[in-house]
DSSP file (Angstrom, degrees, kcal/mol; ACC not computed):
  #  RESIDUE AA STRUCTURE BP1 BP2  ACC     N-H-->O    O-->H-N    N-H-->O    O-->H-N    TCO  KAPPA ALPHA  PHI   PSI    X-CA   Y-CA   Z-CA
    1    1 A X              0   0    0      0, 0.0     2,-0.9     0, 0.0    54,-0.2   0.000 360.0 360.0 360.0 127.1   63.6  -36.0    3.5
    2    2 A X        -     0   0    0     52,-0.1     2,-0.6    13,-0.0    13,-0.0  -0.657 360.0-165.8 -82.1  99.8   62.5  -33.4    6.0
    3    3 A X        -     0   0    0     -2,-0.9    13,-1.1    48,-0.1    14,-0.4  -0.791   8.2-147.9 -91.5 154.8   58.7  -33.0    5.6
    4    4 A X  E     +A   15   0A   0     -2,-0.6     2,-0.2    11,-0.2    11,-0.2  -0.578  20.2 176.3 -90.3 150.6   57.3  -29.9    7.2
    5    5 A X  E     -A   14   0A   0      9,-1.2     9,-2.4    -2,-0.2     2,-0.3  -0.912  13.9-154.0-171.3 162.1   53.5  -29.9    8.9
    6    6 A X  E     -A   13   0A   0      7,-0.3     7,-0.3    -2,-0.2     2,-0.2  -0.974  21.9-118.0-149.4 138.0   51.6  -27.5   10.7
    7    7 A X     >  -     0   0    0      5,-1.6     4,-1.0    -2,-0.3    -2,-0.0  -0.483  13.6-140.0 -79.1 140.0   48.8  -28.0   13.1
    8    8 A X  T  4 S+     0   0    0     -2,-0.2    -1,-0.1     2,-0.1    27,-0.0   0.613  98.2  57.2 -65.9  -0.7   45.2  -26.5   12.0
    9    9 A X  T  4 S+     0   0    0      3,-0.1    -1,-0.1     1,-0.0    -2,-0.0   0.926 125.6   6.9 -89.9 -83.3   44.8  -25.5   15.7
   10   10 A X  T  4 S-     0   0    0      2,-0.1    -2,-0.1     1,-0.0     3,-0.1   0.496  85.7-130.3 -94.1  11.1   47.4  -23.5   16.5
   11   11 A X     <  +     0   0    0     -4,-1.0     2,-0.1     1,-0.2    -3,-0.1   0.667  56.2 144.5  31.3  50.4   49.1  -23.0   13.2
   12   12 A X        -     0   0    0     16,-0.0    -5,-1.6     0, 0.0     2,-0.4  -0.450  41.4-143.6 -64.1 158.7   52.8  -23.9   14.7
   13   13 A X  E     +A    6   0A   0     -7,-0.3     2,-0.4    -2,-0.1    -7,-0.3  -0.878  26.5 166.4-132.5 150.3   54.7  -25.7   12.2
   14   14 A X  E     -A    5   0A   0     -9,-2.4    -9,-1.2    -2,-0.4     2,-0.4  -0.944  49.4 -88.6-176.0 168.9   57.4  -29.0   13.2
   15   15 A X  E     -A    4   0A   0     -2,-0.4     4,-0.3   -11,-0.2   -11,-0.2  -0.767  40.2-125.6 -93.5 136.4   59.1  -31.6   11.2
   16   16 A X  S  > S+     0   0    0    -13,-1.1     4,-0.6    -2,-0.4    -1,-0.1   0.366 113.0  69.9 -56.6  -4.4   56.5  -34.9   11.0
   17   17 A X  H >> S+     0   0    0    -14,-0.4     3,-1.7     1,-0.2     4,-0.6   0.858  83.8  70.7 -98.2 -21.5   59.3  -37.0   12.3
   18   18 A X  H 34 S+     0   0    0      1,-0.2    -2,-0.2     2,-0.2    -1,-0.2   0.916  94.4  57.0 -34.9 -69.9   58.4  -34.8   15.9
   19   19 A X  H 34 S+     0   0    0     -4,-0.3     6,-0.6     1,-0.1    -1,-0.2   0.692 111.6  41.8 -39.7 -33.0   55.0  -37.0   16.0
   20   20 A X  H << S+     0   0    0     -3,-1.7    -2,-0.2    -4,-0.6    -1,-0.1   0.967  92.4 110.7 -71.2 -80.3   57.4  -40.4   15.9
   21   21 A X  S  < S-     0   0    0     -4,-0.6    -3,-0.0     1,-0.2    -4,-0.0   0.646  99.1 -13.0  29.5  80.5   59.9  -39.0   18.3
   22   22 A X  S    S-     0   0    0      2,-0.1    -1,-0.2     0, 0.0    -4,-0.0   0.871 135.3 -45.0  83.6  24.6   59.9  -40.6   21.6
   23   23 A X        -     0   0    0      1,-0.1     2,-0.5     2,-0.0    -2,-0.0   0.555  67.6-101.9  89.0  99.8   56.3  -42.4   20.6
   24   24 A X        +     0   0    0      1,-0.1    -4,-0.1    20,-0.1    20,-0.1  -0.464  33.6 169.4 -94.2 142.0   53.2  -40.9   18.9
   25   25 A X        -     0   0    0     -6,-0.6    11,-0.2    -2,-0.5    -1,-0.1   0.344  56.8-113.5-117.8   3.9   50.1  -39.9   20.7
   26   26 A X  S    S+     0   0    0      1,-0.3     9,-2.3    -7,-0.2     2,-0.2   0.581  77.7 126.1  79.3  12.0   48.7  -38.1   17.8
   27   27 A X  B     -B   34   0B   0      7,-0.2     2,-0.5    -8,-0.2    -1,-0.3  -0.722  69.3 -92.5-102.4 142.5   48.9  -34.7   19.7
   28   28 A X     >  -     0   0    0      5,-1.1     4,-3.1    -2,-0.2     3,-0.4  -0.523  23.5-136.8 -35.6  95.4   50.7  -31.6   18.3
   29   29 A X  T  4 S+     0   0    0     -2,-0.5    -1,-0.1     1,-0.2    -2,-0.0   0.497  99.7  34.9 -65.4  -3.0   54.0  -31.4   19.4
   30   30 A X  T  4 S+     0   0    0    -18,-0.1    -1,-0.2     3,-0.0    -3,-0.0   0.868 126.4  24.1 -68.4 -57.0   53.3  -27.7   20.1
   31   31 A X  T  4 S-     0   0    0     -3,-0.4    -2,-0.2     2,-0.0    -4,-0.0   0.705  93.2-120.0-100.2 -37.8   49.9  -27.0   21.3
   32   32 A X     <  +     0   0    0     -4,-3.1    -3,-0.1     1,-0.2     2,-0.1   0.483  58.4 158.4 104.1 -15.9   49.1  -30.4   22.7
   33   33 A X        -     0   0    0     -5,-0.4     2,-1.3    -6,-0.1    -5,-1.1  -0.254  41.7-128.4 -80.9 140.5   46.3  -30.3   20.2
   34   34 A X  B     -B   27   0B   0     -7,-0.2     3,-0.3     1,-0.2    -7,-0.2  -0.746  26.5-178.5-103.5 107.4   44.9  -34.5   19.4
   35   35 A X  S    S+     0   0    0     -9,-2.3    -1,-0.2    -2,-1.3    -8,-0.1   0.377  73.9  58.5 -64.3 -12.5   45.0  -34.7   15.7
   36   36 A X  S >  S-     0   0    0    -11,-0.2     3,-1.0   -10,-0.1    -1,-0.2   0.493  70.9-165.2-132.3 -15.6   43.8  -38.0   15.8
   37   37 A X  T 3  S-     0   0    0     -3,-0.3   -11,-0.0     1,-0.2    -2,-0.0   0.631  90.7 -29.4  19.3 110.0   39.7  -38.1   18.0
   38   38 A X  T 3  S+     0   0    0      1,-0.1    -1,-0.2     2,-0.0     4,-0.1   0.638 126.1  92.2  15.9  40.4   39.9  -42.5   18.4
   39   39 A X    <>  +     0   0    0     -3,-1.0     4,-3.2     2,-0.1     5,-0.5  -0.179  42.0 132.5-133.0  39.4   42.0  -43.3   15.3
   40   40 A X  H  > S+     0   0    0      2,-0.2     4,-1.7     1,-0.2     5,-0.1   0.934  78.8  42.6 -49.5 -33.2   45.5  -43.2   17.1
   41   41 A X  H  > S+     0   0    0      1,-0.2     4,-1.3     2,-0.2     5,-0.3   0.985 112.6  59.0 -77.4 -33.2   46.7  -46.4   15.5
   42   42 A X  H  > S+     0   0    0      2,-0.2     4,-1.4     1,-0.2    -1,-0.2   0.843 112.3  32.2 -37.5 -49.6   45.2  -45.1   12.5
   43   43 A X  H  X S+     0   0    0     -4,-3.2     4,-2.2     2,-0.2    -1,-0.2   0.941 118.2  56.4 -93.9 -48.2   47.3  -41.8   12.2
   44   44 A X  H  X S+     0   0    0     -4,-1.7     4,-0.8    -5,-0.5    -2,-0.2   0.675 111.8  39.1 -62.8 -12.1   50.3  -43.3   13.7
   45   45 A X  H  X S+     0   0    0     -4,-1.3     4,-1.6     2,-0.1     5,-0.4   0.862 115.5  52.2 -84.4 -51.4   50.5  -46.0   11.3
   46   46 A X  H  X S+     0   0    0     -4,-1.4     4,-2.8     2,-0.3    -2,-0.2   0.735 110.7  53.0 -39.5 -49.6   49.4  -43.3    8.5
   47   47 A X  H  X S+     0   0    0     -4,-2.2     4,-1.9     1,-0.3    -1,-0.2   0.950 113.9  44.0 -48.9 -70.6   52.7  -40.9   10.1
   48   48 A X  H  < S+     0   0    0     -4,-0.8    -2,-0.3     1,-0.3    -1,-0.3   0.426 109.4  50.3 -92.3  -5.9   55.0  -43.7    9.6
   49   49 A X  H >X>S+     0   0    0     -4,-1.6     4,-1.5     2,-0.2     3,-1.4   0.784 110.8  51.4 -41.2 -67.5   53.8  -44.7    6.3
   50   50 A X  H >X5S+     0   0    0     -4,-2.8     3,-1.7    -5,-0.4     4,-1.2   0.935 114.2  50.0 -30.2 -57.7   54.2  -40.8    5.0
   51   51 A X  H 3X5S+     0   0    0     -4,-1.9     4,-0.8     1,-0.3    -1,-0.2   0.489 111.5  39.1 -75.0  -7.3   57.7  -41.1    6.4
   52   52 A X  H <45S+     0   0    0     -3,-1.4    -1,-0.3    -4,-0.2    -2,-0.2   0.185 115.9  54.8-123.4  -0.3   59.1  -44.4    4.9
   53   53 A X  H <X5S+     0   0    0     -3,-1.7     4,-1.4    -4,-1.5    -2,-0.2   0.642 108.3  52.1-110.1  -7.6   57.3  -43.5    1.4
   54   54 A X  H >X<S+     0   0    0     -4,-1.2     3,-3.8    -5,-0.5     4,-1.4   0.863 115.5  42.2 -63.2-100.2   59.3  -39.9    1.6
   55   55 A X  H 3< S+     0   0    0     -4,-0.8     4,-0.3     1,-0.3    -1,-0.2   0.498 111.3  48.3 -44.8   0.2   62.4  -41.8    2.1
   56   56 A X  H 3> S+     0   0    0      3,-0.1     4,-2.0     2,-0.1    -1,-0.3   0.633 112.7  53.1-104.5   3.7   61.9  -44.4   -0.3
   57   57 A X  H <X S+     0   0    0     -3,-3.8     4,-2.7    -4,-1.4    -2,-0.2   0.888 108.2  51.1 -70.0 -38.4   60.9  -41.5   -2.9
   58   58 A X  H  X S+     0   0    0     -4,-1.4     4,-2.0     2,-0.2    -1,-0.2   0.841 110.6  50.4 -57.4 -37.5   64.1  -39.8   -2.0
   59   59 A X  H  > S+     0   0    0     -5,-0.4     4,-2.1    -4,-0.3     3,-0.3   0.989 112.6  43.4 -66.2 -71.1   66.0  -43.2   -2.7
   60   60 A X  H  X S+     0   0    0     -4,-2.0     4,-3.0     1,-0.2    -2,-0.2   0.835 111.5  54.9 -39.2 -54.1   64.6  -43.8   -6.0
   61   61 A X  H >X S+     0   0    0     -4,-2.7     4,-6.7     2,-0.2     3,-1.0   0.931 109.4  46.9 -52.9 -67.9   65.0  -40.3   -6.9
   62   62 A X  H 3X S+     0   0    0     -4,-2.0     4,-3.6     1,-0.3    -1,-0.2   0.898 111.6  53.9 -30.6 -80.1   68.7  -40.5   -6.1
   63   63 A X  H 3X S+     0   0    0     -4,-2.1     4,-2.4     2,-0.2     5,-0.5   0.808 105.1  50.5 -26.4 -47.6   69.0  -43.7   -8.0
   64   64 A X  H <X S+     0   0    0     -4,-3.0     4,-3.6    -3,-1.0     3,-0.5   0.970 108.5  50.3 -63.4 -47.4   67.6  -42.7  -11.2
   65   65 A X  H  < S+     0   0    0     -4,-6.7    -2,-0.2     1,-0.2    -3,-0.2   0.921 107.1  51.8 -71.4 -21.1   69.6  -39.8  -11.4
   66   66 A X  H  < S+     0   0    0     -4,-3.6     3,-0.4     1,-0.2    -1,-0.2   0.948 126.0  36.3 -31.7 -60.8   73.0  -42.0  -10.7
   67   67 A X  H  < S+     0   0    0     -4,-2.4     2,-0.4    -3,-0.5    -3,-0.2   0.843 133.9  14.4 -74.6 -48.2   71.4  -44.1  -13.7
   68   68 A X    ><  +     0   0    0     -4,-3.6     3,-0.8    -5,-0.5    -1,-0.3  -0.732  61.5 172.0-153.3  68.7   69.8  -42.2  -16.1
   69   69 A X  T 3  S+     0   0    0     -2,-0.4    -1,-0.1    -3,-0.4    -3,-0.1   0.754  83.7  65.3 -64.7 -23.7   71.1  -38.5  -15.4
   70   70 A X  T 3  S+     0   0    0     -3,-0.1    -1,-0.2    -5,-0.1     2,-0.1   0.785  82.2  86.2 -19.1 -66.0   69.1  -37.8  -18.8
   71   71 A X    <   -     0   0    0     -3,-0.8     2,-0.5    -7,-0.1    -3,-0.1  -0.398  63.5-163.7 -59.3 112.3   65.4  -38.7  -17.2
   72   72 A X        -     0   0    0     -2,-0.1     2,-0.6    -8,-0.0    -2,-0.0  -0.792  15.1-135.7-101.7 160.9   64.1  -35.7  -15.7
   73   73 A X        -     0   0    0     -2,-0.5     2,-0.3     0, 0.0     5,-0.1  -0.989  36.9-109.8-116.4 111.1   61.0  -36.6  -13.2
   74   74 A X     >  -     0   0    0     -2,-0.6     4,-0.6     1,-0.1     3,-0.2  -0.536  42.9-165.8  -8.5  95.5   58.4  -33.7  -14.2
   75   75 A X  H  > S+     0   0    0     -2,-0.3     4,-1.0     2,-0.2    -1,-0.1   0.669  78.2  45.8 -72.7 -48.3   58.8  -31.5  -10.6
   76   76 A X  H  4 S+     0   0    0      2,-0.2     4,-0.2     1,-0.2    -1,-0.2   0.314 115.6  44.3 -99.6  -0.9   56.1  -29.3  -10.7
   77   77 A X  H  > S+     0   0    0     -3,-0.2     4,-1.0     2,-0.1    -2,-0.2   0.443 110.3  54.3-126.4 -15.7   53.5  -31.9  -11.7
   78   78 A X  H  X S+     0   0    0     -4,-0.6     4,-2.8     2,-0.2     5,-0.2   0.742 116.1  47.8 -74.5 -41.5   54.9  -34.7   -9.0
   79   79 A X  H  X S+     0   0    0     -4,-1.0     4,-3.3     1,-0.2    -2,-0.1   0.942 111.5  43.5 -51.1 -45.9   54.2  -31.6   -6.7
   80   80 A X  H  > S+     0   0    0      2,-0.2     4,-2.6     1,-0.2    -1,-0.2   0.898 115.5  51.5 -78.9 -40.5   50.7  -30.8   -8.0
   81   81 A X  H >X S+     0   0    0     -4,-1.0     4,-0.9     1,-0.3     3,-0.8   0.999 114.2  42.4 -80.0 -53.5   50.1  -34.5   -7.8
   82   82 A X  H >X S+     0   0    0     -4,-2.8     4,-3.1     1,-0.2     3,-1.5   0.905 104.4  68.1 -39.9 -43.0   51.4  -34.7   -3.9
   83   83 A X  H 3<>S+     0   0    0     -4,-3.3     5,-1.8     1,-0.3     6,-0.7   0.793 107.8  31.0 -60.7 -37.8   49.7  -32.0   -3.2
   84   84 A X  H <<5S+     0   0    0     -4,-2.6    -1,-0.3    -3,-0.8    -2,-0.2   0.351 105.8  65.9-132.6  55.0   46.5  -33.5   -3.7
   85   85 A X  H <<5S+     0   0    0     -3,-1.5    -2,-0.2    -4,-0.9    -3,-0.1   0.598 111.9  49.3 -81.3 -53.5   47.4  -37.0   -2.6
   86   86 A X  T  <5S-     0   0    0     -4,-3.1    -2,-0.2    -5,-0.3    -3,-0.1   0.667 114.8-114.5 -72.6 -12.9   47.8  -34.7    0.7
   87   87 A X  T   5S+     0   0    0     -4,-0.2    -3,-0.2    -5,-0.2    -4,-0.1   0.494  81.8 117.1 113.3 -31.0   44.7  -32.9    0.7
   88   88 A X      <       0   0    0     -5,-1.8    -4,-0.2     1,-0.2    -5,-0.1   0.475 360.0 360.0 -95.2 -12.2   45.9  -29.9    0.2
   89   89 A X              0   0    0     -6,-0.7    -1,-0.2    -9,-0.1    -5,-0.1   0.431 360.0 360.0 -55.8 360.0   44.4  -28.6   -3.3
């Protein structure tokens, strides 16, 4: 799964796997900008949590529908719910 993110600084936008890339320092991979003020292990564990629960949502997803192509997952209310799981509401 390709997640998208955008820094509040400079409002550039990059794929989350950028932060892992090569190491994370908690800085924008545009701007430079430190996302993170003394909780680097904190947000780099946080990054790579995000990214391994994206892909095992992806997995599952996949899986159901192989199994049970019936079962629809509710789309717009798994959004609403991410959405403010993220913050973002």
């Amino acid at each position: 799964m390709d997640i998208g993110a955008w820094c509040g600084h400079c409002g550039e936008s990059f794929r989350l796997a950028e932060m892992v890339d090569g190491g994370f320092d908690g800085r924008c991979p545009r701007c430079g900008f430190e996302f993170a003020f003394g909780y680097l292990p904190v947000a780099s564990a946080a990054v790579h949590d995000v990214l391994t629960a994206a892909a095992a949502l992806e997995s599952a997803a996949q899986r159901l529908h192989d199994v049970a192509p019936r079962l629809h997952i509710d789309a717009r209310k798994l959004n609403t719910d991410l959405t403010a799981a993220l913050g973002e509401s």
